[in-house]
N, C-alpha and C positions, 0 to 999 in steps of 0.2 A: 470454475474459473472466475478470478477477481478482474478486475480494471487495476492498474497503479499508475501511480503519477513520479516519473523517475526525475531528480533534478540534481542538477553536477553542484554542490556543498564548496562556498567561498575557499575555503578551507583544506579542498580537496577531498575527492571521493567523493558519493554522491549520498544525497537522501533519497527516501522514496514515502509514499503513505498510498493509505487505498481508502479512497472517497466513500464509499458503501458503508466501512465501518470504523466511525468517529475515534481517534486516538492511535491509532494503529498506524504506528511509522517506525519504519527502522532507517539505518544506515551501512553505507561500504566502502571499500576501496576502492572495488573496481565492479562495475556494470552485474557484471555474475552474483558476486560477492554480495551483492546490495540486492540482485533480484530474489537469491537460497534465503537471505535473511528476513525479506517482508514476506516468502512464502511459510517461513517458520513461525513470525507472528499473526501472520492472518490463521493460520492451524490454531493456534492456540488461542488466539480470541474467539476464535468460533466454539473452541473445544469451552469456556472459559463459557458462553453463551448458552449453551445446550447443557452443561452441568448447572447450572441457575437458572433451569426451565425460562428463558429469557429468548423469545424469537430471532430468529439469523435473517436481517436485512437481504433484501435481494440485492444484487450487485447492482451498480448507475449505469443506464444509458450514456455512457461518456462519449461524446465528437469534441475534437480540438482541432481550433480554427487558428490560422494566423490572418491578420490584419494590418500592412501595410500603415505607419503612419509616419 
């Protein structure tokens, strides 16, 4: 299991990326759409990482706060 960071794209649709491991961001239409597709590129950065005997980061302790200002 990753952490992602999903966020609604000016644009419409949403972005997303996963903090753990650098570069690794996709995009959607809709919520679903945006989550199948950063699960398709976290699989293949990993796969992409272990084929280049290169270590697979462990995922972040992520908490997200909000702050009243």
């Amino acid at each position: 299991m990753r952490h992602v960071i999903l966020e609604s794209a000016e644009e419409g649709g949403y972005t997303v990326y996963c903090p753990s491991l650098p570069g690794c961001v996709s995009e959607g239409e809709t919520v679903e759409e945006t989550l199948e597709n950063i699960k398709e590129a976290i699989e293949l950065y990993i796969e992409s990482l272990v084929e280049h005997g290169e270590p697979v980061p462990p995922d972040v302790d992520l908490k997200v706060y909000s702050v009243a200002v």
